[in-house]
Biopython code that builds the backbone (N, CA, C, O; Angstrom):
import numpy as np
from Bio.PDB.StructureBuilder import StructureBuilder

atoms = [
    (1, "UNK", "N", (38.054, 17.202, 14.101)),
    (1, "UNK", "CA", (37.765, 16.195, 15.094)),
    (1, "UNK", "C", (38.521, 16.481, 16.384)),
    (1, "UNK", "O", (37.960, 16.278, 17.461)),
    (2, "UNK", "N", (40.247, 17.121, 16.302)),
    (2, "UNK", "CA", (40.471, 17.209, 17.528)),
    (2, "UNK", "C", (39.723, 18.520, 18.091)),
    (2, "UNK", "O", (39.546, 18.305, 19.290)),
    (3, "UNK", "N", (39.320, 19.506, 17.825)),
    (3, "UNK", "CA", (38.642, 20.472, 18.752)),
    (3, "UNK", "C", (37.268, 20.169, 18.938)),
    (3, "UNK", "O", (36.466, 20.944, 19.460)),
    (4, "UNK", "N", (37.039, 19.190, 18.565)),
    (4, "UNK", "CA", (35.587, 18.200, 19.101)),
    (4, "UNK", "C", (35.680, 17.828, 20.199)),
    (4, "UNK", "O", (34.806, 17.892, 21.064)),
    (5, "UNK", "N", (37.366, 17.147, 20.351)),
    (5, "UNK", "CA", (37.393, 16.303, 21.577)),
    (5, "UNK", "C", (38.169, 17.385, 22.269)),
    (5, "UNK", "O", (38.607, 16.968, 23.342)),
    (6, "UNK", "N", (38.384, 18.222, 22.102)),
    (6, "UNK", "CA", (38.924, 19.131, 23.113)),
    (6, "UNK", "C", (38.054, 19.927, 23.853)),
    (6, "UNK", "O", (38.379, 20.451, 24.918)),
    (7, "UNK", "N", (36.623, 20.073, 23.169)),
    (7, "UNK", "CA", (35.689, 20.719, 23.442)),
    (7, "UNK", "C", (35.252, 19.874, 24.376)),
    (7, "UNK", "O", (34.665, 20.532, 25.234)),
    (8, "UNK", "N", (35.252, 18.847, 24.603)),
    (8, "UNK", "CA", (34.598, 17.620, 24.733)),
    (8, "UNK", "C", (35.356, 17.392, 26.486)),
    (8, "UNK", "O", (34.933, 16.981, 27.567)),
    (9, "UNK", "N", (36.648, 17.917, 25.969)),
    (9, "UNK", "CA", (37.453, 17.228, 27.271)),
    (9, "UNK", "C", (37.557, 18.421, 28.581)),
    (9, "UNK", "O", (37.421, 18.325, 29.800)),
    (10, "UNK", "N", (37.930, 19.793, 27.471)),
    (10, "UNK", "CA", (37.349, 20.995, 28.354)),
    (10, "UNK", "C", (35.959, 21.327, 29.322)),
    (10, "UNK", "O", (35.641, 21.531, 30.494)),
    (11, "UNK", "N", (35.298, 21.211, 27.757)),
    (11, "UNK", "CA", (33.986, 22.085, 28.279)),
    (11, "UNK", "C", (33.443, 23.436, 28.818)),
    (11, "UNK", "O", (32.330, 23.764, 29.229)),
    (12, "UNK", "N", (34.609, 24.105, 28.674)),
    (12, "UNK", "CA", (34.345, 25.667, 27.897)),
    (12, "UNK", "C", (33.556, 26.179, 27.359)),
    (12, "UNK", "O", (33.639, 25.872, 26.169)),
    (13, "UNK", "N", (32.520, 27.043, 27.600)),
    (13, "UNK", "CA", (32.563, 27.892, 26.727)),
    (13, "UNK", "C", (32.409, 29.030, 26.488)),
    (13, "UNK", "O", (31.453, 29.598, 27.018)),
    (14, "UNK", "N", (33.264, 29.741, 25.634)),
    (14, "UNK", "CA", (33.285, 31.303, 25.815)),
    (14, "UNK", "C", (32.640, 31.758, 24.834)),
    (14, "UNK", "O", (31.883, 31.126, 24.098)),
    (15, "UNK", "N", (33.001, 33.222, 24.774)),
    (15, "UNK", "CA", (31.776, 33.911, 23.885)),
    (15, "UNK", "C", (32.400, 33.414, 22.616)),
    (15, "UNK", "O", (31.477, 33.613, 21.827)),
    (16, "UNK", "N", (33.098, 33.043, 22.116)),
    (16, "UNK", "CA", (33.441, 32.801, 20.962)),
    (16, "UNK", "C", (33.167, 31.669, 19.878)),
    (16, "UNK", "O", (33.201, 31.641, 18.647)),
    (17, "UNK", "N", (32.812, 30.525, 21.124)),
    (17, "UNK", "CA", (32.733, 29.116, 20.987)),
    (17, "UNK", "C", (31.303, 28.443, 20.550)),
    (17, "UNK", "O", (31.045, 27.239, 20.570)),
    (18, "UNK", "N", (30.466, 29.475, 20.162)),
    (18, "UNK", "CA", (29.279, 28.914, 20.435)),
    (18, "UNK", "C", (29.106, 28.041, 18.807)),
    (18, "UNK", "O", (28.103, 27.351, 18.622)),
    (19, "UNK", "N", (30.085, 28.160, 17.814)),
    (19, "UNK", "CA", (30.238, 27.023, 17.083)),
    (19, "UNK", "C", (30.259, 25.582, 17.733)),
    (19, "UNK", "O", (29.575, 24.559, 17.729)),
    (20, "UNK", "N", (31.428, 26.072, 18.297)),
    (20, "UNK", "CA", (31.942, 24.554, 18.739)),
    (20, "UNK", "C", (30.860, 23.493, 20.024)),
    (20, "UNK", "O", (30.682, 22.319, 20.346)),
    (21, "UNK", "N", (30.439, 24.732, 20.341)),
    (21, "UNK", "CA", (29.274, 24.344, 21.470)),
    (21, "UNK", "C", (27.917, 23.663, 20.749)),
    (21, "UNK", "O", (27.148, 22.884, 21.313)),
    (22, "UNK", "N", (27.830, 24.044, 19.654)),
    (22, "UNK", "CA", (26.350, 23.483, 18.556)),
    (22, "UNK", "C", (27.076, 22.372, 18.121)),
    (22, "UNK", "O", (26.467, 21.307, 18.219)),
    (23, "UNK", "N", (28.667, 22.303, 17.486)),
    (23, "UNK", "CA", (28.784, 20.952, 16.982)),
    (23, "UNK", "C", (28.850, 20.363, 17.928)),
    (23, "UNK", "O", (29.686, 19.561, 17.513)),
    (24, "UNK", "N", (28.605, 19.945, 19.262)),
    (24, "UNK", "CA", (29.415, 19.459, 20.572)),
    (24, "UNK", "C", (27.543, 18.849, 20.783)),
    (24, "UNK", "O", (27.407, 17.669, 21.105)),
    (25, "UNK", "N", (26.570, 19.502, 20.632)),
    (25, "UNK", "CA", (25.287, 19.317, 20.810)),
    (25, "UNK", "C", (24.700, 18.421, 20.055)),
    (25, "UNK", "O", (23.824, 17.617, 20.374)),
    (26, "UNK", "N", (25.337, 18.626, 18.793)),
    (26, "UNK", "CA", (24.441, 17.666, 17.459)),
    (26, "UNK", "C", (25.544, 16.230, 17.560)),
    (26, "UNK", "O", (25.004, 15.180, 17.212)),
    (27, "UNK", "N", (26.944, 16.131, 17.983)),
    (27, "UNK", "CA", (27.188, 15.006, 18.345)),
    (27, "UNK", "C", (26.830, 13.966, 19.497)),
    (27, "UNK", "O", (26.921, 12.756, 19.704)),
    (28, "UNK", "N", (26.430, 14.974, 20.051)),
    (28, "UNK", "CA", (25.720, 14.136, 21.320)),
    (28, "UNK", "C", (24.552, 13.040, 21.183)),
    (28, "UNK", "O", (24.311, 11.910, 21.609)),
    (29, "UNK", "N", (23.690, 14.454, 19.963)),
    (29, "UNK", "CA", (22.311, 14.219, 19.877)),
    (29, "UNK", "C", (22.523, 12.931, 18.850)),
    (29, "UNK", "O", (21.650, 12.091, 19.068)),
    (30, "UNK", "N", (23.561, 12.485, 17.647)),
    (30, "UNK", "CA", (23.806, 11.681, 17.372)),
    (30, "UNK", "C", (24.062, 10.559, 17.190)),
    (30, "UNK", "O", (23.799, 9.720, 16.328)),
    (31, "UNK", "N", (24.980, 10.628, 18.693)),
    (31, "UNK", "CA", (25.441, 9.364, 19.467)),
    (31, "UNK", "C", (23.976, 8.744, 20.191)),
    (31, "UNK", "O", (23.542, 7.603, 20.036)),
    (32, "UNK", "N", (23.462, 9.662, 20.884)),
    (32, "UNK", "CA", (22.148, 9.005, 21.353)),
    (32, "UNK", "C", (21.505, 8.154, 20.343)),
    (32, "UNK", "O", (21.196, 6.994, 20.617)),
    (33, "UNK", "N", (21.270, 8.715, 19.095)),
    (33, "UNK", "CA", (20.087, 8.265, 18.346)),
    (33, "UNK", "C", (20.649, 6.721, 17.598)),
    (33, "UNK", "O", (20.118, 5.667, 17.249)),
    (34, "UNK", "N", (21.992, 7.293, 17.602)),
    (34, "UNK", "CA", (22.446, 5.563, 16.792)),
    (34, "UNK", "C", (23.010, 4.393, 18.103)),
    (34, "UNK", "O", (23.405, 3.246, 17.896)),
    (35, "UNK", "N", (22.912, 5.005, 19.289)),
    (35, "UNK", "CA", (23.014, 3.884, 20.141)),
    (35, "UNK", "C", (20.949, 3.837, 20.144)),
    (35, "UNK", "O", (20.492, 2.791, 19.682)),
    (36, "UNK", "N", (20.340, 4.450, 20.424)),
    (36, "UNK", "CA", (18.639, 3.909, 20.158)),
    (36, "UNK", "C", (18.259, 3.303, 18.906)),
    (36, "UNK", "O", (17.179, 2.724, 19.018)),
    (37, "UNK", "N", (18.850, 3.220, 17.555)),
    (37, "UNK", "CA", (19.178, 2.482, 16.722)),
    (37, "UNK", "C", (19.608, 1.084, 16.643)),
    (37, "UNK", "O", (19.096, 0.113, 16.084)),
    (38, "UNK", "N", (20.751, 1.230, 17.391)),
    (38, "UNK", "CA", (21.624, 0.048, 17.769)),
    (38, "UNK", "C", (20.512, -1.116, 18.523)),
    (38, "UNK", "O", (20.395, -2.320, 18.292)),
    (39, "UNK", "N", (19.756, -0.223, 19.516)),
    (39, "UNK", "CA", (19.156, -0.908, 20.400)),
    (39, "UNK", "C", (17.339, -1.432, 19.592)),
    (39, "UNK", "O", (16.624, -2.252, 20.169)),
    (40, "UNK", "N", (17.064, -0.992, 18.715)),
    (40, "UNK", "CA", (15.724, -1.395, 18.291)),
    (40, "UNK", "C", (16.234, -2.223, 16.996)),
    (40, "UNK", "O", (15.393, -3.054, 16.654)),
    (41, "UNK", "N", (17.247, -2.213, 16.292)),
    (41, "UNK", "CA", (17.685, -3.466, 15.591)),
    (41, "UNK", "C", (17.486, -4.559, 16.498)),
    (41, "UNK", "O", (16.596, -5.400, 16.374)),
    (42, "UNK", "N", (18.575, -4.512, 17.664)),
    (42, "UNK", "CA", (18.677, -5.940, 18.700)),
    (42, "UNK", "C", (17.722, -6.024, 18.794)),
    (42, "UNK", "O", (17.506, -7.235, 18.746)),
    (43, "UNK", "N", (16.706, -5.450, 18.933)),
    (43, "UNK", "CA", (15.221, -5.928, 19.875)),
    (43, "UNK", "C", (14.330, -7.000, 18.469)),
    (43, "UNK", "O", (13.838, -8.129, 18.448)),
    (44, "UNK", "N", (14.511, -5.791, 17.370)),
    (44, "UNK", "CA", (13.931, -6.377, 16.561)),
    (44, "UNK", "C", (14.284, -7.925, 15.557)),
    (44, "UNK", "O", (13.470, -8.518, 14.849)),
    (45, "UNK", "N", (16.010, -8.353, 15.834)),
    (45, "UNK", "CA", (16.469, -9.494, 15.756)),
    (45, "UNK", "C", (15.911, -10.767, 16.344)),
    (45, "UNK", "O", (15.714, -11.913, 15.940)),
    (46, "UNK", "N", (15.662, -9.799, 17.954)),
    (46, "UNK", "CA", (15.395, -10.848, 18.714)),
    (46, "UNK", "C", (13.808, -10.936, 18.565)),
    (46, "UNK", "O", (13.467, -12.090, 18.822)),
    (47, "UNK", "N", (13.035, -10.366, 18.337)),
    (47, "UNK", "CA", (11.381, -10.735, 18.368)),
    (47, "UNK", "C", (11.124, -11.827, 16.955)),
    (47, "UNK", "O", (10.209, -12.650, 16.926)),
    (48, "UNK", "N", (11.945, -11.666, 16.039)),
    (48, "UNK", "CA", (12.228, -12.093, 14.993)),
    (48, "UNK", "C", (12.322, -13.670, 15.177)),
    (48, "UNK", "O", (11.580, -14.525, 14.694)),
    (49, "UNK", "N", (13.537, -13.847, 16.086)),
    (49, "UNK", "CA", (14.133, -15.174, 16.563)),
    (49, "UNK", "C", (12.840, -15.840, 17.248)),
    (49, "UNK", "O", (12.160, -16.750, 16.773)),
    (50, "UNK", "N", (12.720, -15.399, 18.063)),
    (50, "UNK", "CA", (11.298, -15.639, 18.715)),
    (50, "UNK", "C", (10.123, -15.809, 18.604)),
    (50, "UNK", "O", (9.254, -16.124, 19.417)),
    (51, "UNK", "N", (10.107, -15.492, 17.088)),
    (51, "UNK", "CA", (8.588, -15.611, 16.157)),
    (51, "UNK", "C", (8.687, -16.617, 15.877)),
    (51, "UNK", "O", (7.656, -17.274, 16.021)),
    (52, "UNK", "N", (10.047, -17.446, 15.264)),
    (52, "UNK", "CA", (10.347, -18.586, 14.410)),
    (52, "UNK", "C", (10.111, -19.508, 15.539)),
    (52, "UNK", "O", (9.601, -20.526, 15.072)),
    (53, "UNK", "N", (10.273, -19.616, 16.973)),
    (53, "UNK", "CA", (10.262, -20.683, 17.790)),
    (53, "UNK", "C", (8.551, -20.463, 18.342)),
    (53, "UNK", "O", (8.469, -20.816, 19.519)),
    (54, "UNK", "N", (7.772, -20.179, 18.017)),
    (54, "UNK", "CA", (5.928, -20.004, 18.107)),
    (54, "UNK", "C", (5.928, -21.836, 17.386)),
    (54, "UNK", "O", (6.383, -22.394, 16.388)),
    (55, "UNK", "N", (5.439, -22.071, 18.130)),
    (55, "UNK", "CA", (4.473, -23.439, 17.523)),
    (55, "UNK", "C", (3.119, -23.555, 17.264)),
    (55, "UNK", "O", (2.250, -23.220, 18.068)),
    (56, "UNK", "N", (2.894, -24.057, 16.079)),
    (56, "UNK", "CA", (1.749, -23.680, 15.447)),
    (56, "UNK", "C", (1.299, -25.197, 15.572)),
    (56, "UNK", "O", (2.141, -26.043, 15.873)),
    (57, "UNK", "N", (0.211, -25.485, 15.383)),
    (57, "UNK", "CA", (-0.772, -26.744, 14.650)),
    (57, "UNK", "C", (-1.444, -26.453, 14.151)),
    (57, "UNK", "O", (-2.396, -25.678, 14.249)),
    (58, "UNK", "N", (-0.534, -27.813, 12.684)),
    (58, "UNK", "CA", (-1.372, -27.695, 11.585)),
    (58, "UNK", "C", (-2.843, -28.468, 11.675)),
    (58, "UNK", "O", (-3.336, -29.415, 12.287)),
    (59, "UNK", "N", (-3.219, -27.528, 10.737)),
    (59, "UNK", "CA", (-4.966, -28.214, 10.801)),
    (59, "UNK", "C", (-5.010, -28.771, 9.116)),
    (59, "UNK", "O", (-4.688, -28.126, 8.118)),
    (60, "UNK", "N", (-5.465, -30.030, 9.189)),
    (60, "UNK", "CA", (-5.499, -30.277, 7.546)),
    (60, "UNK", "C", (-6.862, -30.090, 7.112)),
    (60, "UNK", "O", (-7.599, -29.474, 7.881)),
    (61, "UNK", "N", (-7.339, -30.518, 5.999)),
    (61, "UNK", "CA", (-8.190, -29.898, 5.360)),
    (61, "UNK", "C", (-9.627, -30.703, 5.651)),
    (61, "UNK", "O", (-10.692, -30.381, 5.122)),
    (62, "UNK", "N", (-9.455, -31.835, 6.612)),
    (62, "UNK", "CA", (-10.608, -32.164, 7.366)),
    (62, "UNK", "C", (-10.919, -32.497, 8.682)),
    (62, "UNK", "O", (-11.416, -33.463, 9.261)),
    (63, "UNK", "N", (-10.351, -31.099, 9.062)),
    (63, "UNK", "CA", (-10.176, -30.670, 10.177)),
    (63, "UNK", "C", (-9.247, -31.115, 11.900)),
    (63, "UNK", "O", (-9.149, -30.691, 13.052)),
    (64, "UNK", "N", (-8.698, -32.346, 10.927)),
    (64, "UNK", "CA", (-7.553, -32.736, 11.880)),
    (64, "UNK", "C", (-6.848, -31.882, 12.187)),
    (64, "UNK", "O", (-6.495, -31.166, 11.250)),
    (65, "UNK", "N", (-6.321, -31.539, 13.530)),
    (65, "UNK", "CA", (-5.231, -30.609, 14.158)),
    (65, "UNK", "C", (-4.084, -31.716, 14.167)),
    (65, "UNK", "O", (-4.182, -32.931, 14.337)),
    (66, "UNK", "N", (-2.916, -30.880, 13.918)),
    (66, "UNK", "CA", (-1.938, -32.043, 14.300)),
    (66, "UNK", "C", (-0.622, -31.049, 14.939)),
    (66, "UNK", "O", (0.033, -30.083, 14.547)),
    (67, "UNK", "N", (-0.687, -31.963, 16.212)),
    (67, "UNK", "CA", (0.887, -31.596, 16.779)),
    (67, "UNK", "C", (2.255, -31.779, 16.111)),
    (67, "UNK", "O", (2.348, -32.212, 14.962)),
    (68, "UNK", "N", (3.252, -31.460, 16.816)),
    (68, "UNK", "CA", (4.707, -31.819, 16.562)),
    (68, "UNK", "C", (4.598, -33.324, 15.868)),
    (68, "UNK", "O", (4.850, -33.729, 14.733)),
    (69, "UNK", "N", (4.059, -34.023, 17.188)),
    (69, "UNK", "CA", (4.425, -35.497, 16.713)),
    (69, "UNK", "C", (3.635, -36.119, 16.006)),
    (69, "UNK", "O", (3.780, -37.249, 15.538)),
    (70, "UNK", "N", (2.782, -35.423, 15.900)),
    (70, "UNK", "CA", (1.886, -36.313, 14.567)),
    (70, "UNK", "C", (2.613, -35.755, 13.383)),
    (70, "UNK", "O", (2.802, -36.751, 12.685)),
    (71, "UNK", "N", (3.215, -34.546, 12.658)),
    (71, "UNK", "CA", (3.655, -33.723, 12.089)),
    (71, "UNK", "C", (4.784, -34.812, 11.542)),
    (71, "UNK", "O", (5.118, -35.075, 10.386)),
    (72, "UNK", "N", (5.203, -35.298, 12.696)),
    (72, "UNK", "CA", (6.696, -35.756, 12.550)),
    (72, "UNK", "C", (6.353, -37.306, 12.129)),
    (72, "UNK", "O", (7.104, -37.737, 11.254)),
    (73, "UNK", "N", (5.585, -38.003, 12.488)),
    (73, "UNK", "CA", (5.014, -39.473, 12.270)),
    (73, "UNK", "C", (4.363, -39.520, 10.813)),
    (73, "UNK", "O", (4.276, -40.515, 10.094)),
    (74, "UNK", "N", (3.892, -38.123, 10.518)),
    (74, "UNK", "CA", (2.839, -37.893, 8.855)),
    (74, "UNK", "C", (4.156, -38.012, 8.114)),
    (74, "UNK", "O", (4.141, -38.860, 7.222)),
    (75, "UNK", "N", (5.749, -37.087, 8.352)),
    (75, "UNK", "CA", (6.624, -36.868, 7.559)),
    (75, "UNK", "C", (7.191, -38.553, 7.065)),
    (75, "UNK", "O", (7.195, -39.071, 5.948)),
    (76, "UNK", "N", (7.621, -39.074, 8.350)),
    (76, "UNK", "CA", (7.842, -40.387, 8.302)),
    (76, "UNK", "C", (7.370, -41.055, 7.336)),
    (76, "UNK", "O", (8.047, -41.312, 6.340)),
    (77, "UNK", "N", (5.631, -41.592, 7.552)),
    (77, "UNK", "CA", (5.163, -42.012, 7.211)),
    (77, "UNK", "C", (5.487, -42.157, 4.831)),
    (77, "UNK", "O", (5.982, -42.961, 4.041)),
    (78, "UNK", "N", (4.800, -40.809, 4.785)),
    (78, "UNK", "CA", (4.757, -40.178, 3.824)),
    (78, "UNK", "C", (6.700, -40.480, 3.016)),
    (78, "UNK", "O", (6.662, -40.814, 1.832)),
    (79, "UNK", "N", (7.728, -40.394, 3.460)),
    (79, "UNK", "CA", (9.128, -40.374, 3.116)),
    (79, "UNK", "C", (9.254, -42.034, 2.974)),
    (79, "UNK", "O", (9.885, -42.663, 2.125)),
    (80, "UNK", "N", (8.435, -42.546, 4.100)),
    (80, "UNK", "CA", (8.477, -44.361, 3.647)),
    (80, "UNK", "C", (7.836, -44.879, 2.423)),
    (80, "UNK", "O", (8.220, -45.772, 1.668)),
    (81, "UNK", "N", (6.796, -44.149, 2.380)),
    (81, "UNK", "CA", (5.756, -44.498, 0.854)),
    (81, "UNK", "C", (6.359, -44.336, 0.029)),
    (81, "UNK", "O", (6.838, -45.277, -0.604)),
    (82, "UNK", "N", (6.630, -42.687, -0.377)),
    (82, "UNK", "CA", (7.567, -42.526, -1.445)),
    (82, "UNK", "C", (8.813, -43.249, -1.782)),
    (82, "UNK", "O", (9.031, -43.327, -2.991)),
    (83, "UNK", "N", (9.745, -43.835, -0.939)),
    (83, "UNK", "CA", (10.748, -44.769, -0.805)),
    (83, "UNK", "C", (10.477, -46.177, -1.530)),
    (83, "UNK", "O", (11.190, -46.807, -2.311)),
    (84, "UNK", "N", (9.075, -46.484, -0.954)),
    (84, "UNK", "CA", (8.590, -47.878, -1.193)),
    (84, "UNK", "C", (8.180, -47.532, -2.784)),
    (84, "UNK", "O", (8.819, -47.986, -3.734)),
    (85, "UNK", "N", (7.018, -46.662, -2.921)),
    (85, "UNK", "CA", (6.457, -46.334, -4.512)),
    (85, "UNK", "C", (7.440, -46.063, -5.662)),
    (85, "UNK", "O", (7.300, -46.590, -6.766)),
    (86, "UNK", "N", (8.522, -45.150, -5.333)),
    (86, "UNK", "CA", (9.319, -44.242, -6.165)),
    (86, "UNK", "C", (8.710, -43.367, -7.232)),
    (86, "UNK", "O", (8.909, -43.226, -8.439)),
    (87, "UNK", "N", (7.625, -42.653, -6.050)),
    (87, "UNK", "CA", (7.177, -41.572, -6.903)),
    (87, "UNK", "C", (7.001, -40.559, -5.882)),
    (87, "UNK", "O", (7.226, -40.758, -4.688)),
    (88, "UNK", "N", (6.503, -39.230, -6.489)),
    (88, "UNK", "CA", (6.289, -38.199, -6.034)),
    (88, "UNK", "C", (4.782, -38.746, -5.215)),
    (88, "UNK", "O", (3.857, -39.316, -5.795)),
    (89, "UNK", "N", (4.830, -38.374, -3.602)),
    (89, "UNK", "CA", (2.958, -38.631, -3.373)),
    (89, "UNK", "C", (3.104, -37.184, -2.433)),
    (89, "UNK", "O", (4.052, -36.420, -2.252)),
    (90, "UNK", "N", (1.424, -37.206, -1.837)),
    (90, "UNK", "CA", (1.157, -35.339, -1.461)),
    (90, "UNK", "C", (0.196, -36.352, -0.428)),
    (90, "UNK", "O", (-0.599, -37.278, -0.586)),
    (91, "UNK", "N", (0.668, -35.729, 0.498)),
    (91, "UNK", "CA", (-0.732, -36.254, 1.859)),
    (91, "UNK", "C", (-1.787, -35.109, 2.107)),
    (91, "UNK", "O", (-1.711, -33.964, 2.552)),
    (92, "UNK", "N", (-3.136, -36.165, 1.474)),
    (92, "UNK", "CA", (-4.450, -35.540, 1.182)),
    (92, "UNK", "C", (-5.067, -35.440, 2.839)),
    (92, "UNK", "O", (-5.597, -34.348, 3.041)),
    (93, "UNK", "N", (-5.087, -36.370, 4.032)),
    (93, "UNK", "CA", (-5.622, -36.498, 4.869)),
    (93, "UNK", "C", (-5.119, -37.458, 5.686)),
    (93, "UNK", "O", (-4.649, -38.516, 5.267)),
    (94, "UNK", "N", (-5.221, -37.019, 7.301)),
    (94, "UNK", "CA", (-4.944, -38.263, 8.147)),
    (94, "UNK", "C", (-5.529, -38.392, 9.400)),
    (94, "UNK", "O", (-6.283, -37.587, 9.945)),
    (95, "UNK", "N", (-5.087, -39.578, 9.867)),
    (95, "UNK", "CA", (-6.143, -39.543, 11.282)),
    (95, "UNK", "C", (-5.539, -39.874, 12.484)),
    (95, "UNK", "O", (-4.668, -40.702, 12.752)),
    (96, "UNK", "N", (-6.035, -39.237, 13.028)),
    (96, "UNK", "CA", (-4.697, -39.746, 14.364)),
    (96, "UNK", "C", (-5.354, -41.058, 14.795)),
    (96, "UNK", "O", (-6.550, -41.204, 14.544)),
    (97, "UNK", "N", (-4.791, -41.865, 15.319)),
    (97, "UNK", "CA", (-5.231, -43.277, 16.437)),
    (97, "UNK", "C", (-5.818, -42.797, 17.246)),
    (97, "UNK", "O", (-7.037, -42.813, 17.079)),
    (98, "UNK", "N", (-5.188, -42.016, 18.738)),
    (98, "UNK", "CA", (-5.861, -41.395, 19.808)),
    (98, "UNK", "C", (-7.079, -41.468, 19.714)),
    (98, "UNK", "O", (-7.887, -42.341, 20.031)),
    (99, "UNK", "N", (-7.184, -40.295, 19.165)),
    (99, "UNK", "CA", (-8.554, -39.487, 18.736)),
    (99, "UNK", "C", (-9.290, -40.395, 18.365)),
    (99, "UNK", "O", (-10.380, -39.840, 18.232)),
    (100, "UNK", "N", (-9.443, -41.785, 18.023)),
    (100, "UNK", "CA", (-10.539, -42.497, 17.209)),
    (100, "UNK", "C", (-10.723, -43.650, 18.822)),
    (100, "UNK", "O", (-11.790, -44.169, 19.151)),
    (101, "UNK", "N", (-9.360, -43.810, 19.607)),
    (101, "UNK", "CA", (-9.514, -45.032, 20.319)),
    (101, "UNK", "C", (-10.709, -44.049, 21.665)),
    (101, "UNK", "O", (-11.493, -44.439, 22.530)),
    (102, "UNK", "N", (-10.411, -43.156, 21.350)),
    (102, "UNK", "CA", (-10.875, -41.760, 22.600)),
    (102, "UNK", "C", (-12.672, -41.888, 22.248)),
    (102, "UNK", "O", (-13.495, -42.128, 23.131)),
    (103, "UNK", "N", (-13.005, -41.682, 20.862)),
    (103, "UNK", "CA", (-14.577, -41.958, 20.481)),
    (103, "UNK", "C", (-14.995, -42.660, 20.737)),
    (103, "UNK", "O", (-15.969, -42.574, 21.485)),
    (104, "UNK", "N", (-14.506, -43.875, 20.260)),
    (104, "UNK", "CA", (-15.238, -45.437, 20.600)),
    (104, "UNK", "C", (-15.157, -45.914, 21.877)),
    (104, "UNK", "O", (-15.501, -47.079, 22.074)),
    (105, "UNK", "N", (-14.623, -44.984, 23.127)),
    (105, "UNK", "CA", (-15.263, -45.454, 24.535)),
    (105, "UNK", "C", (-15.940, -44.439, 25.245)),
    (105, "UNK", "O", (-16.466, -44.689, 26.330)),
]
sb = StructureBuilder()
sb.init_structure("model")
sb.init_model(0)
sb.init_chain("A")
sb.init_seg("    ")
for serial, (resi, resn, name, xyz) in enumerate(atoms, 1):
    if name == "N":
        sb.init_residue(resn, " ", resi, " ")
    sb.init_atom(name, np.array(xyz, "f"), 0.0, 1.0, " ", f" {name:<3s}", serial, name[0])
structure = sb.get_structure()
C-alpha cells in the first residue's frame, strides 16, 4: 500500500515501474466504479422513496374511485362499526355523497 501511495504521490515512471504503473491504473479504475456504485444505490434509494409517496385511487369493485379523503372517512367509518358490532366486518362497497348530490341536479 505504501508504494501505491508513493506512486501515487510521485508519479514516475521509469522503465522499471510499469508494475506499479498497472496497479496505479486498476486502482483508479476502481475507485471510479465504486464511487458510480455509490452513486446508483443513492439514486436508486431515492426513486424508491419516491415511489412510496405516488398517490393512487382506489377504485372499489363498483366502480367508485376514491380519494385520500374518502379513503380516510371509509377507514373511520368502518373502525366505528366494528367498535359498535365487536366483530370482524370487510367493506363490500361505498358511495360518496358528492357524486350522488352532483346527479340529481
Amino acid at each position: 500500500m505504501n508504494s501505491l501511495i508513493h506512486v501515487l504521490a510521485v508519479w514516475e515512471i521509469e522503465s522499471g515501474d510499469f508494475v506499479q504503473a498497472l496497479l496505479l491504473s486498476l486502482f483508479c479504475i476502481a475507485v471510479v466504479f465504486l464511487i458510480l456504485l455509490i452513486i446508483t444505490l443513492i439514486l436508486t434509494l431515492v426513486n424508491k422513496i419516491r415511489a412510496l409517496d405516488v398517490k393512487e385511487k382506489v377504485k372499489m369493485k363498483d366502480g367508485t374511485q376514491l380519494d385520500e379523503d374518502a379513503m380516510a372517512a371509509v377507514l373511520v367509518a368502518t373502525i366505528d362499526y366494528r367498535k359498535e358490532r365487536k366483530e370482524d366486518v370487510k367493506v363490500i362497497s361505498c358511495r360518496l355523497v358528492e357524486d350522488e348530490k352532483a346527479k340529481k341536479k
